[in-house]
PyMOL CGO cylinders between C-alpha atoms (Angstrom):
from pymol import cmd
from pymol.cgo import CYLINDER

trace = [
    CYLINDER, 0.00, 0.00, 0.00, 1.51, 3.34, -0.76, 0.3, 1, 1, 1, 1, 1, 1,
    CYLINDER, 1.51, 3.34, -0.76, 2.17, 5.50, 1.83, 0.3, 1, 1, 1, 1, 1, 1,
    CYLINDER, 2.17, 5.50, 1.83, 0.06, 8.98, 1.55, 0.3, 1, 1, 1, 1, 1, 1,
    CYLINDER, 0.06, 8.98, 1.55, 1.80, 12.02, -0.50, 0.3, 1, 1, 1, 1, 1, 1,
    CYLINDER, 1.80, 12.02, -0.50, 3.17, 14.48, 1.35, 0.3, 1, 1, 1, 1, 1, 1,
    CYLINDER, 3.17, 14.48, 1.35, 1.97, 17.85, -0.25, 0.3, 1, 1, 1, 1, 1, 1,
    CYLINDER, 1.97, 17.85, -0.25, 3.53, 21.42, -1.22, 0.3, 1, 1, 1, 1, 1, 1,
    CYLINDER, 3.53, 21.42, -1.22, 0.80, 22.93, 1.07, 0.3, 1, 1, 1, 1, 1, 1,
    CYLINDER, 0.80, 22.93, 1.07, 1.59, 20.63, 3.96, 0.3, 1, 1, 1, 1, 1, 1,
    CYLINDER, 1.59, 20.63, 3.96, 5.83, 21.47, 3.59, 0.3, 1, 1, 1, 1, 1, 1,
    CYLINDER, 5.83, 21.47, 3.59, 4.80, 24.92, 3.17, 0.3, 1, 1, 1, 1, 1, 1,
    CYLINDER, 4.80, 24.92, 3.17, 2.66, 25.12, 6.30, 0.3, 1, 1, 1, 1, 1, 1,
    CYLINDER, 2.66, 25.12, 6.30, 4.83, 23.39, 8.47, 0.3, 1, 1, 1, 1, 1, 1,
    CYLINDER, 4.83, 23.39, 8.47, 7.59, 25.24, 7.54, 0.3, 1, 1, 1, 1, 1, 1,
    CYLINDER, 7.59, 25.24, 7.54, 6.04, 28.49, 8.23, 0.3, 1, 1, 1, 1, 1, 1,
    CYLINDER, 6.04, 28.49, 8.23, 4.64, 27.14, 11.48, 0.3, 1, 1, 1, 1, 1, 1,
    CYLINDER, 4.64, 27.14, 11.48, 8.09, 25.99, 12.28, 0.3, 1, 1, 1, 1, 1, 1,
    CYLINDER, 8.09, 25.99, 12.28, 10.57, 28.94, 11.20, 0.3, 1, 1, 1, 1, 1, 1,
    CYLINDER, 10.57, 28.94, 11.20, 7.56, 31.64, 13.81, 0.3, 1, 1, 1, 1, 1, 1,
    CYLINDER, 7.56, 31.64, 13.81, 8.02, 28.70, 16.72, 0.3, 1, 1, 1, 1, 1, 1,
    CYLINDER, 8.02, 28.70, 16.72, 11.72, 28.96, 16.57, 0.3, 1, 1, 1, 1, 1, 1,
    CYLINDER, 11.72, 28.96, 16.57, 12.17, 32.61, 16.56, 0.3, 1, 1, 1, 1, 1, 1,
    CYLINDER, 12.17, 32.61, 16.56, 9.44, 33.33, 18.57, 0.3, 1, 1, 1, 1, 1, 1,
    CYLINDER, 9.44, 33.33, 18.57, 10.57, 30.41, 21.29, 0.3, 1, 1, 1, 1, 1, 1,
    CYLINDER, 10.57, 30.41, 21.29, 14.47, 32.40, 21.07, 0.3, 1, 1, 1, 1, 1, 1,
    CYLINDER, 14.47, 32.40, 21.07, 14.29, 33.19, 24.83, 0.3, 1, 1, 1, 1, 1, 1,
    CYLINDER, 14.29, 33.19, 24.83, 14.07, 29.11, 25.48, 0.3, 1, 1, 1, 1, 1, 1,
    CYLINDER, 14.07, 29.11, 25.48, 17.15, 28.57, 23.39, 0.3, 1, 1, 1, 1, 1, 1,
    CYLINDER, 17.15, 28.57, 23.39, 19.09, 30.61, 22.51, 0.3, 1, 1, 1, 1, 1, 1,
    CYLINDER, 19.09, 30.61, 22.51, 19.76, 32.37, 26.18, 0.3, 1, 1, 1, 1, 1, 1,
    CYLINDER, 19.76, 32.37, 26.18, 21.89, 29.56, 27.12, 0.3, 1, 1, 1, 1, 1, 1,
    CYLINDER, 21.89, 29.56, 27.12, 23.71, 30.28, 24.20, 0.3, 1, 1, 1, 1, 1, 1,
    CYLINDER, 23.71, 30.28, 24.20, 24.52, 33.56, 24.46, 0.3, 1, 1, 1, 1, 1, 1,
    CYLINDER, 24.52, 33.56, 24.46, 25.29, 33.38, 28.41, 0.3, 1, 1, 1, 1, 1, 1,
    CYLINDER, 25.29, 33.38, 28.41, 27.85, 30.40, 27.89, 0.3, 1, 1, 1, 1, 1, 1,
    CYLINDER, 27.85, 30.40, 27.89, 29.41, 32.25, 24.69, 0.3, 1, 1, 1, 1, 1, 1,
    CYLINDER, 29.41, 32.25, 24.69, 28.97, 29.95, 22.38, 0.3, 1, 1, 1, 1, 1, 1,
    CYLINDER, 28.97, 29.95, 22.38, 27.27, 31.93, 19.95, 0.3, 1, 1, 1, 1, 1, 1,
    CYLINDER, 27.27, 31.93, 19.95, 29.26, 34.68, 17.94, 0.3, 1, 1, 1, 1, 1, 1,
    CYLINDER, 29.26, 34.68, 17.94, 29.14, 38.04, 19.50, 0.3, 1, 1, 1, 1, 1, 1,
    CYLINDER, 29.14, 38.04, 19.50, 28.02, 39.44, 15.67, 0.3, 1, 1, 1, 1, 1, 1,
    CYLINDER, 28.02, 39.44, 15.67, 25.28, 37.13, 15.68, 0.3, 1, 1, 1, 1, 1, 1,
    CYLINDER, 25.28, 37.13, 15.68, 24.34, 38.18, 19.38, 0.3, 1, 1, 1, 1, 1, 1,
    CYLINDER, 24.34, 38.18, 19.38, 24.35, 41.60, 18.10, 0.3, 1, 1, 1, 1, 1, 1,
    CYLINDER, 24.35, 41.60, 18.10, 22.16, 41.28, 15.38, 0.3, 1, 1, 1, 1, 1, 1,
    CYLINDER, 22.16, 41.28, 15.38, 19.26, 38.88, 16.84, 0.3, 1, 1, 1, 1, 1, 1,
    CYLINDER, 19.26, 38.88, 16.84, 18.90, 40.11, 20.81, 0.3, 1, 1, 1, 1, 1, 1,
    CYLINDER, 18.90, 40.11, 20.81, 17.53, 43.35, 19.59, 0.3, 1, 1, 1, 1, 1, 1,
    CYLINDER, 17.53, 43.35, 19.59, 14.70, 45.69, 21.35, 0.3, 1, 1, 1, 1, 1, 1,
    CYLINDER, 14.70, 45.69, 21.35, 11.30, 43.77, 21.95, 0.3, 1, 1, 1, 1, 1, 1,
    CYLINDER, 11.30, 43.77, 21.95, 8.81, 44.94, 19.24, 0.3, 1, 1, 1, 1, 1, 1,
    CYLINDER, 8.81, 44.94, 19.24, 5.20, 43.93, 20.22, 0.3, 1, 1, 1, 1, 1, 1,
    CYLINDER, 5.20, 43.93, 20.22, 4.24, 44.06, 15.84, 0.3, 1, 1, 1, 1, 1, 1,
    CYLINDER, 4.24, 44.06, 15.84, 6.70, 42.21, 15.21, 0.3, 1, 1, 1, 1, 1, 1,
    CYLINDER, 6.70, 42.21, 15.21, 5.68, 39.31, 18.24, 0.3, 1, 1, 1, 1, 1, 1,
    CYLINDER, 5.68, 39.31, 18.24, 1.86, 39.62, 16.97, 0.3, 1, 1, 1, 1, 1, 1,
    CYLINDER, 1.86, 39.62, 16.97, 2.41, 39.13, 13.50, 0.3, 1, 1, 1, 1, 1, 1,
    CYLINDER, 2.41, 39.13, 13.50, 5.06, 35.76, 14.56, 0.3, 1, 1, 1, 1, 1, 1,
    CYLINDER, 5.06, 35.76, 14.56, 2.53, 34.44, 16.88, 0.3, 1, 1, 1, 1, 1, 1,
    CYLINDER, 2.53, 34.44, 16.88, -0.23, 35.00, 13.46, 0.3, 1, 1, 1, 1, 1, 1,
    CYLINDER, -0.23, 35.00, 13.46, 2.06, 33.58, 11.15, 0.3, 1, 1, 1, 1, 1, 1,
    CYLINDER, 2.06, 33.58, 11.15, 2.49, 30.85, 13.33, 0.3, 1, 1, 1, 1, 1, 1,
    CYLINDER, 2.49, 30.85, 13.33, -1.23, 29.98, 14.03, 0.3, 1, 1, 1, 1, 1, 1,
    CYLINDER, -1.23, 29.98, 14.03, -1.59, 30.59, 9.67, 0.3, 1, 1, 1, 1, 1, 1,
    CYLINDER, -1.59, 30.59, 9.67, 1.22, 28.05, 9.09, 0.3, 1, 1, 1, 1, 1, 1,
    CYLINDER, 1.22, 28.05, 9.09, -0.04, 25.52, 12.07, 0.3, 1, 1, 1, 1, 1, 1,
    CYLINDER, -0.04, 25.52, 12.07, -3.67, 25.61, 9.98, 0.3, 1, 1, 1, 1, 1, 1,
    CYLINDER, -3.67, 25.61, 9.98, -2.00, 24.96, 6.63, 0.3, 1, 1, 1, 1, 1, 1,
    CYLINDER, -2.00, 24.96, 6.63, -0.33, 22.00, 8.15, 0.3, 1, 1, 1, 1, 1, 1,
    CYLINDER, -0.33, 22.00, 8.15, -3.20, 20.46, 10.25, 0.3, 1, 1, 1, 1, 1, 1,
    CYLINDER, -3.20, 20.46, 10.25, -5.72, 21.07, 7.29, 0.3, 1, 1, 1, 1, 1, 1,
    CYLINDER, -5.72, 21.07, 7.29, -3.44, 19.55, 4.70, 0.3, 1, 1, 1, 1, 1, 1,
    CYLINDER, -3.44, 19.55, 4.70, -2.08, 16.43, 6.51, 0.3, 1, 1, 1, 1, 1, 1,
    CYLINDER, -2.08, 16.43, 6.51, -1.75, 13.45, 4.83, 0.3, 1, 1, 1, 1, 1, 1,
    CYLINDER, -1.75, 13.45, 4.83, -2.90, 11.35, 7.95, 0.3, 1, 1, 1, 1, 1, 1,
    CYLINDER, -2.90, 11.35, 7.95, -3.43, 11.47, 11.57, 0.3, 1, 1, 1, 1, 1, 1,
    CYLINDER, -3.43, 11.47, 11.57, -4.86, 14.81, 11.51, 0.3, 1, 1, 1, 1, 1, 1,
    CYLINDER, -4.86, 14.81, 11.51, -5.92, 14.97, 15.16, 0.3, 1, 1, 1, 1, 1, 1,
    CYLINDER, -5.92, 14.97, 15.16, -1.87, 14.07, 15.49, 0.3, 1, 1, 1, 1, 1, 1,
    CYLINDER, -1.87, 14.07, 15.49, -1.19, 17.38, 13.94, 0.3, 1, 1, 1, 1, 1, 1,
    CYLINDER, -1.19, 17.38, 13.94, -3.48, 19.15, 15.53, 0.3, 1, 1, 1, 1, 1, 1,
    CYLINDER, -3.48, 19.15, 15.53, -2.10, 18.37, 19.50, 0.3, 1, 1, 1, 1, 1, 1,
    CYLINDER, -2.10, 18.37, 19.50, 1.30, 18.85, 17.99, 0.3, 1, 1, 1, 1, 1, 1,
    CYLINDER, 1.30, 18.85, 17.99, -0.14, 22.15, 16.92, 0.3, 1, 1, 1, 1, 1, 1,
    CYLINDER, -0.14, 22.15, 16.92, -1.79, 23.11, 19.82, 0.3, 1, 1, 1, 1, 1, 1,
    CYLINDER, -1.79, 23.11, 19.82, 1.21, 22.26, 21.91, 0.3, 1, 1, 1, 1, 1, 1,
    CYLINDER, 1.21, 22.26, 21.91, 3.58, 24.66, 19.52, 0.3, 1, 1, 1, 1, 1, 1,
    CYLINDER, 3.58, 24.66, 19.52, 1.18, 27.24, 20.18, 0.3, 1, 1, 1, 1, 1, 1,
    CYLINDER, 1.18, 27.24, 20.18, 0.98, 27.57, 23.81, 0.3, 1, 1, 1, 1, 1, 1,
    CYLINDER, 0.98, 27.57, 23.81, 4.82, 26.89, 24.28, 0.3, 1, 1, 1, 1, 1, 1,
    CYLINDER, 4.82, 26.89, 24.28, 5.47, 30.04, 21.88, 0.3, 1, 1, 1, 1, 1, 1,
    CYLINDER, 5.47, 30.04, 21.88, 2.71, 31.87, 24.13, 0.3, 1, 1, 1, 1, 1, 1,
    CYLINDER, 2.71, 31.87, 24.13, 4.24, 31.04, 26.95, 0.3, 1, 1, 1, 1, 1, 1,
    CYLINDER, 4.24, 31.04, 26.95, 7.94, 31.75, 26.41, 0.3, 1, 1, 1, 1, 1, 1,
    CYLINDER, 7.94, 31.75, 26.41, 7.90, 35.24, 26.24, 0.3, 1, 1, 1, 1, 1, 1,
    CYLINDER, 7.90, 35.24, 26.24, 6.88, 37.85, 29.41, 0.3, 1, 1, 1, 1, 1, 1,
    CYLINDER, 6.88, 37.85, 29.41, 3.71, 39.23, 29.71, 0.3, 1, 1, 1, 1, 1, 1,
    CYLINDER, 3.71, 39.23, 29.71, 5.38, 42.29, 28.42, 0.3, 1, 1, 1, 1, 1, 1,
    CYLINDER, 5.38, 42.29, 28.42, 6.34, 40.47, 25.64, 0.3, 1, 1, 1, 1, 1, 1,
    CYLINDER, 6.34, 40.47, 25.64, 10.26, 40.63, 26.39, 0.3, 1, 1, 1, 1, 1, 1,
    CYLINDER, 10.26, 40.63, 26.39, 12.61, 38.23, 25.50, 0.3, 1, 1, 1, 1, 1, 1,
    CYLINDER, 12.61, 38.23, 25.50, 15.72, 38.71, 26.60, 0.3, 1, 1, 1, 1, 1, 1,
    CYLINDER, 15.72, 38.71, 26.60, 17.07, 38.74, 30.35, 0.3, 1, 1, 1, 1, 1, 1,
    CYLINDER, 17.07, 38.74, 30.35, 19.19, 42.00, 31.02, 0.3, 1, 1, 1, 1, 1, 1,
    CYLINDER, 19.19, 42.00, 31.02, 22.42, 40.29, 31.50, 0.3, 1, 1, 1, 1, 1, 1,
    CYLINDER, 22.42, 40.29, 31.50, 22.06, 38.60, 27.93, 0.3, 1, 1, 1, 1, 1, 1,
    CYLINDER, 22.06, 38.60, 27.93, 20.99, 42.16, 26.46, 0.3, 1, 1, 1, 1, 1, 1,
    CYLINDER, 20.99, 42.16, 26.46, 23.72, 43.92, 27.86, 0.3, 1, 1, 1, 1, 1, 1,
    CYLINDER, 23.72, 43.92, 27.86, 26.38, 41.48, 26.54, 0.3, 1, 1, 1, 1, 1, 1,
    CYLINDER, 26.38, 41.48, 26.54, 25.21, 40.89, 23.25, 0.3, 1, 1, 1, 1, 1, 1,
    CYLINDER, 25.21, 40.89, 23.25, 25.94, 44.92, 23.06, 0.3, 1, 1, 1, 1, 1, 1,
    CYLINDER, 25.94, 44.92, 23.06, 28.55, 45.55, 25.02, 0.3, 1, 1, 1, 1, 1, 1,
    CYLINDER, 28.55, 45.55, 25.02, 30.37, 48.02, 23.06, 0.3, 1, 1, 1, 1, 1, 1,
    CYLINDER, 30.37, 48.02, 23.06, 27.67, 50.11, 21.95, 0.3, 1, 1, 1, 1, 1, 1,
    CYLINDER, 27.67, 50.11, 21.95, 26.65, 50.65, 25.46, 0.3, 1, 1, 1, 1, 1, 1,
    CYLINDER, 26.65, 50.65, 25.46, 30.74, 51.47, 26.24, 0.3, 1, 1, 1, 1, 1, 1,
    CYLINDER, 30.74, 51.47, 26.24, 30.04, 53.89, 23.72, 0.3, 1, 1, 1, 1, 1, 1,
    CYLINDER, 30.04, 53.89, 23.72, 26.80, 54.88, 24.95, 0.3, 1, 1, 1, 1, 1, 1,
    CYLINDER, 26.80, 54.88, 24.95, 28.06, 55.88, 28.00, 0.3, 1, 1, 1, 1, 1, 1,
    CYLINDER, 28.06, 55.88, 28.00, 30.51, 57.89, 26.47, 0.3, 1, 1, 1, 1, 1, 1,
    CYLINDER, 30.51, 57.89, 26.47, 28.10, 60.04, 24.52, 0.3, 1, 1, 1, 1, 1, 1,
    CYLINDER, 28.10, 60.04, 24.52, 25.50, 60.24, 27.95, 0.3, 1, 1, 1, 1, 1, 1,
    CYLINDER, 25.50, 60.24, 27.95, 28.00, 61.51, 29.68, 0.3, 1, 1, 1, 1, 1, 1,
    CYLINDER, 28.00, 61.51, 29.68, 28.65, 64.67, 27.28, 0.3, 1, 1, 1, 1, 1, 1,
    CYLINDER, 28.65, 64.67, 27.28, 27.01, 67.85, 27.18, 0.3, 1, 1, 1, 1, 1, 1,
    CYLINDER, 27.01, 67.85, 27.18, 25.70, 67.31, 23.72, 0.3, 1, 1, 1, 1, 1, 1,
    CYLINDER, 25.70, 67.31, 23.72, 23.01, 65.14, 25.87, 0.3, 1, 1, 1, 1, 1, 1,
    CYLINDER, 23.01, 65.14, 25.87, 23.51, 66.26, 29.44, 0.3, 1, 1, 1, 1, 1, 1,
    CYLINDER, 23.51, 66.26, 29.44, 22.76, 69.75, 28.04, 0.3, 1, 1, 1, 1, 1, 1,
    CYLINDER, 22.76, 69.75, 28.04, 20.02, 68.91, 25.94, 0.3, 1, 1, 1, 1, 1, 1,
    CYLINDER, 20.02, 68.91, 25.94, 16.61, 70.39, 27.20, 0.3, 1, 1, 1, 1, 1, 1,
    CYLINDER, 16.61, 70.39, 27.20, 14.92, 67.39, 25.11, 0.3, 1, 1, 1, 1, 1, 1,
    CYLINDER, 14.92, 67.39, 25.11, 16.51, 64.68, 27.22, 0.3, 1, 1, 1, 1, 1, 1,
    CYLINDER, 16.51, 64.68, 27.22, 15.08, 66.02, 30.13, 0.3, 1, 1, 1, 1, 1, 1,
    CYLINDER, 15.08, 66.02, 30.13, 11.16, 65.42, 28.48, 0.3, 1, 1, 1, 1, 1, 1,
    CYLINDER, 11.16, 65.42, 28.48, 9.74, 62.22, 29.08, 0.3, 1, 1, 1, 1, 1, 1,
    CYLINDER, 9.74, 62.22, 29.08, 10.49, 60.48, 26.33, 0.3, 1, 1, 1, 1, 1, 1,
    CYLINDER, 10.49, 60.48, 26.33, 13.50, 62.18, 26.31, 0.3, 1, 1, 1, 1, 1, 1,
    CYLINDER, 13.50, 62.18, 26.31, 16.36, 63.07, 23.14, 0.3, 1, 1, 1, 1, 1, 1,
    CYLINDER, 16.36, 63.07, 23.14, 17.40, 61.03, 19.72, 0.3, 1, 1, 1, 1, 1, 1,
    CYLINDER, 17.40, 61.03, 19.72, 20.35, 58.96, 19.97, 0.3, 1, 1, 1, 1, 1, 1,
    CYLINDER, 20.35, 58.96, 19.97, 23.12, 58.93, 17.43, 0.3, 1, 1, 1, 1, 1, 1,
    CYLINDER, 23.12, 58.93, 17.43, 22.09, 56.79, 14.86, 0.3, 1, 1, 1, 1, 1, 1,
    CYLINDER, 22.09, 56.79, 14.86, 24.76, 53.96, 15.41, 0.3, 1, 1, 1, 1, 1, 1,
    CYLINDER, 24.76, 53.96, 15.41, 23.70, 53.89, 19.40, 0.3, 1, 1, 1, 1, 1, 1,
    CYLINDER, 23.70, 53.89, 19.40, 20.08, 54.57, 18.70, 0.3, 1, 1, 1, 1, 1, 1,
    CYLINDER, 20.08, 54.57, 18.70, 19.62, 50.83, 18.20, 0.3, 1, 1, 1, 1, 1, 1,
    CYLINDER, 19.62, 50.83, 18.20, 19.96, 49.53, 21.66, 0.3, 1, 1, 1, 1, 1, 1,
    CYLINDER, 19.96, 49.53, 21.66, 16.54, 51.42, 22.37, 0.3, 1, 1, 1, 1, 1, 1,
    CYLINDER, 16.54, 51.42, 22.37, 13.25, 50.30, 21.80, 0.3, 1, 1, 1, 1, 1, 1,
    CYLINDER, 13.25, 50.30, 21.80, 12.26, 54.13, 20.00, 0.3, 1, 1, 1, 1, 1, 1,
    CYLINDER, 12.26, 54.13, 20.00, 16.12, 55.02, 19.05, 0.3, 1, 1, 1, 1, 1, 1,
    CYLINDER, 16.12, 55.02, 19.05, 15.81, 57.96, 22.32, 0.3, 1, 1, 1, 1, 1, 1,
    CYLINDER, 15.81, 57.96, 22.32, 16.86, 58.03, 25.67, 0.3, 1, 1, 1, 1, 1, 1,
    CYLINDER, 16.86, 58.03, 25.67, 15.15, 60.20, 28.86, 0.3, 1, 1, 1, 1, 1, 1,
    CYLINDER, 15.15, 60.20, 28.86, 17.70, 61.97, 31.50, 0.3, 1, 1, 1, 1, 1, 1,
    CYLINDER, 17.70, 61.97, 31.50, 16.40, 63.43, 34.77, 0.3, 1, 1, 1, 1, 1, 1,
    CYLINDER, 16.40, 63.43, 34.77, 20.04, 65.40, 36.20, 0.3, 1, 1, 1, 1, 1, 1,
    CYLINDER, 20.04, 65.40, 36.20, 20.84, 62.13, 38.21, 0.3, 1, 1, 1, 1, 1, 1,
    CYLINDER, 20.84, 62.13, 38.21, 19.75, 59.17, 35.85, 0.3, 1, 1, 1, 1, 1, 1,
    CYLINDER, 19.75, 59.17, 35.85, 19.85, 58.05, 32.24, 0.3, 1, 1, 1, 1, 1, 1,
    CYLINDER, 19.85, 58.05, 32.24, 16.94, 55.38, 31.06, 0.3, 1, 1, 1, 1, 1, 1,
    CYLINDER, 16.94, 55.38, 31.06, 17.17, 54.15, 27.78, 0.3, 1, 1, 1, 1, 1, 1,
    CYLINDER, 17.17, 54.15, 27.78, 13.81, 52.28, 27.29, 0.3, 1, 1, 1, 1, 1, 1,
    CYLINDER, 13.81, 52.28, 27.29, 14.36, 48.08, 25.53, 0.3, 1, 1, 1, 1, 1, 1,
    CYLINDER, 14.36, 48.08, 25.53, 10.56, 47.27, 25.27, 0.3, 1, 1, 1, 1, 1, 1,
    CYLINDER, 10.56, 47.27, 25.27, 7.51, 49.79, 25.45, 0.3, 1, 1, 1, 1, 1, 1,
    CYLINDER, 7.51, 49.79, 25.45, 4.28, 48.53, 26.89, 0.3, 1, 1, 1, 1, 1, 1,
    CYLINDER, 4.28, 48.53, 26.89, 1.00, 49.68, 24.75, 0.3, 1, 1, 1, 1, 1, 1,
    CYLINDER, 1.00, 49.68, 24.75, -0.02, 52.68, 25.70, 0.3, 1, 1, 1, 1, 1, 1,
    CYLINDER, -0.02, 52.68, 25.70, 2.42, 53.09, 28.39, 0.3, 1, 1, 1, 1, 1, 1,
    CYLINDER, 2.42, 53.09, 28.39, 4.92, 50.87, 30.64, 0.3, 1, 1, 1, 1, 1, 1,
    CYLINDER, 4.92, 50.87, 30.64, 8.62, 49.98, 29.96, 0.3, 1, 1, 1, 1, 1, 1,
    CYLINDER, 8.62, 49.98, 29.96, 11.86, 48.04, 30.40, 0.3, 1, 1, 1, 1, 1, 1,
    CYLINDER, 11.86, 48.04, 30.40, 15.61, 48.48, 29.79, 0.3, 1, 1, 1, 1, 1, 1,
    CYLINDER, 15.61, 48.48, 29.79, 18.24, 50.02, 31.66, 0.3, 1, 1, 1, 1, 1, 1,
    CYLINDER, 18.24, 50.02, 31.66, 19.47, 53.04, 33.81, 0.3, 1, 1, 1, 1, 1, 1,
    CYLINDER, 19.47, 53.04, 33.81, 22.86, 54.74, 33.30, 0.3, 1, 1, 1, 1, 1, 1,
    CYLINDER, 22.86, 54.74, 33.30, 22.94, 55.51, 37.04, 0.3, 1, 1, 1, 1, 1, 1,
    CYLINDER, 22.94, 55.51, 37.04, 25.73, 55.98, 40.06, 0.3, 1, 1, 1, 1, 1, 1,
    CYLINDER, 25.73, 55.98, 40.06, 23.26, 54.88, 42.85, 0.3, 1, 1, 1, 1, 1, 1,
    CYLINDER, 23.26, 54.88, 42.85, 20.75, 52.27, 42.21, 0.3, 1, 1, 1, 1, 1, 1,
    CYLINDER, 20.75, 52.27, 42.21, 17.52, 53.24, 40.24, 0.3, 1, 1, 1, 1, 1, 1,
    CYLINDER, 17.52, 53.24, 40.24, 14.94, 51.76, 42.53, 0.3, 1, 1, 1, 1, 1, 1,
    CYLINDER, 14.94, 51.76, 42.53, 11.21, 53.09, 42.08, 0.3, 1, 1, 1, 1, 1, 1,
    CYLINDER, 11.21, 53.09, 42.08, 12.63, 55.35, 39.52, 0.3, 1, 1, 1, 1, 1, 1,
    CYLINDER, 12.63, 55.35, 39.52, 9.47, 55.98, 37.00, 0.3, 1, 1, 1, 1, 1, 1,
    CYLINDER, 9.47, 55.98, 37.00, 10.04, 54.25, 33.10, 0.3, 1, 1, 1, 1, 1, 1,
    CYLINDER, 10.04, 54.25, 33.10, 7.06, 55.60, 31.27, 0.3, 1, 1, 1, 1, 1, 1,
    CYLINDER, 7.06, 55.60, 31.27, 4.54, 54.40, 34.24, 0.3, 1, 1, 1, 1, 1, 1,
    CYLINDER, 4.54, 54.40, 34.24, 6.34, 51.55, 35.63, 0.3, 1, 1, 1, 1, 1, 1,
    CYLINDER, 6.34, 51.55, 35.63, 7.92, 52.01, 38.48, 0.3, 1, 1, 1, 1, 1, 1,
    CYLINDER, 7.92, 52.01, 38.48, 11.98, 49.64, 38.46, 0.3, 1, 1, 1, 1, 1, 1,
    CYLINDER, 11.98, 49.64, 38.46, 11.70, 47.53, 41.42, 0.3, 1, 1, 1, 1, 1, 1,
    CYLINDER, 11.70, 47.53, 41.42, 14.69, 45.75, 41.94, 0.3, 1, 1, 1, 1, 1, 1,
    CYLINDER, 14.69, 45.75, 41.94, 16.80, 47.03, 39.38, 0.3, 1, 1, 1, 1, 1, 1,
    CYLINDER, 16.80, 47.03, 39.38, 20.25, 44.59, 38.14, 0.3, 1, 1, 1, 1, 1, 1,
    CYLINDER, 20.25, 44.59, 38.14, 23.05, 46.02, 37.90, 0.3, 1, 1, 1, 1, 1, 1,
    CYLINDER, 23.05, 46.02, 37.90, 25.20, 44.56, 34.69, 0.3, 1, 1, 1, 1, 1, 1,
    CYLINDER, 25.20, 44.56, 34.69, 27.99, 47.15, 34.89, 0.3, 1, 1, 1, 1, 1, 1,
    CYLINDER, 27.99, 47.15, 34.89, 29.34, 49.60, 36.25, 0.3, 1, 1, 1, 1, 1, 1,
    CYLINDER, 29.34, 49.60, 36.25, 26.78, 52.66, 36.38, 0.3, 1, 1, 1, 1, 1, 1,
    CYLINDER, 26.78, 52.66, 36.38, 24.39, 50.24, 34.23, 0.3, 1, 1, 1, 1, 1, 1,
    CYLINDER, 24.39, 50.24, 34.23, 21.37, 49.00, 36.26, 0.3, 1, 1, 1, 1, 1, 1,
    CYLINDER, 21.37, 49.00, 36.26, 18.75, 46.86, 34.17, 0.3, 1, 1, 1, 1, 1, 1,
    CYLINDER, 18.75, 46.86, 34.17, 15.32, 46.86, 35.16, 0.3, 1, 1, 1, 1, 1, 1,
    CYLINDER, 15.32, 46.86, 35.16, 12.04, 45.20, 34.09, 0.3, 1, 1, 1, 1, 1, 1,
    CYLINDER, 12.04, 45.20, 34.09, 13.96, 42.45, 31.99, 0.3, 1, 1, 1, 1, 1, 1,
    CYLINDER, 13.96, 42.45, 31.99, 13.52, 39.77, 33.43, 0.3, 1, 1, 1, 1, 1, 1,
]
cmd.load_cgo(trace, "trace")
């Protein structure tokens, strides 16, 4: 008896369903890897980027598209396919915060290491200590090359404190770290208060990543 055909629909489906679990599951697997340095600090760089909540929605979409290709074009066992499904689902769901961040701030702040060196560097110059739009709440532009380490490319300053925001809550709430001297405990980021902030560095305190 010849076994059923797999189809283009069914490859395509699973593929798509697979390809959203994996990058959507990164926190799972691919922490370990960056904390025991055995994945290239390049690659670190380019994939532990800010949290964009889109970006997570339309994943978690494409994921739930591709998991319907697969289950409605299976060549057998569909009930199989659809726990396996199911399953897929909730562990992409659930691997990600409530706030829908990914990475831990220890991880963050070594995958970019050097641009926060550098970051430093420019927060502690007058072109932004002396800039009346840091001191707004949203606070001033970074330079273009530092302005991706922050979830809107801008960073807030208060006199005492630098926060440079890593996820933004919808409409308000957010995460990332402090440029800071003394610890930034129940400092305000954009209507969350940092409770128990982590200090990665010297003058760098990350709060709200876990």
């Amino acid at each position: 008896m010849n076994a059923p055909r797999v189809g283009t629909s069914f490859v395509v489906g699973v593929g798509l369903a697979s390809a959203s679990w994996l990058i959507l599951t990164a926190r799972l697997w691919m922490v370990p890897l960056a904390q025991w340095h055995l994945m290239p600090p390049v690659v670190s760089a380019l994939i532990v980027r800010p949290a964009n909540l889109f970006v997570i929605a339309l994943l978690y979409l494409l994921l739930l598209i591709g998991v319907g290709i697969a289950v409605g074009t299976a060549p057998r066992h569909k009930w199989l396919a659809s726990v396996i499904g199911a399953v897929a689902a909730v562990a992409a769901f659930a691997s990600f915060t409530p706030m829908g961040f990914w990475w831990s701030g220890e991880v963050y702040f070594q995958a970019h290491r050097d641009e926060f060196a550098a970051l430093a560097e420019h927060l502690d110059s007058p072109a932004f200590t002396e800039n009346p739009e840091a001191r707004e709440y949203y606070g001033a532009p970074l330079p273009p090359l530092l302005a991706l380490v922050s979830s809107d490319g801008r960073a807030s300053y208060d006199g005492a404190a630098t926060f440079v925001p890593v996820w933004q809550g919808i409409p308000d709430d957010a995460g990332g770290f402090f440029y800071s001297k003394t610890s930034p405990q129940d400092y305000d980021m954009y209507g969350l208060i940092c409770d128990q902030p982590e200090q990665v560095a010297e003058n760098w305190w990350a709060c709200g990543m876990r």
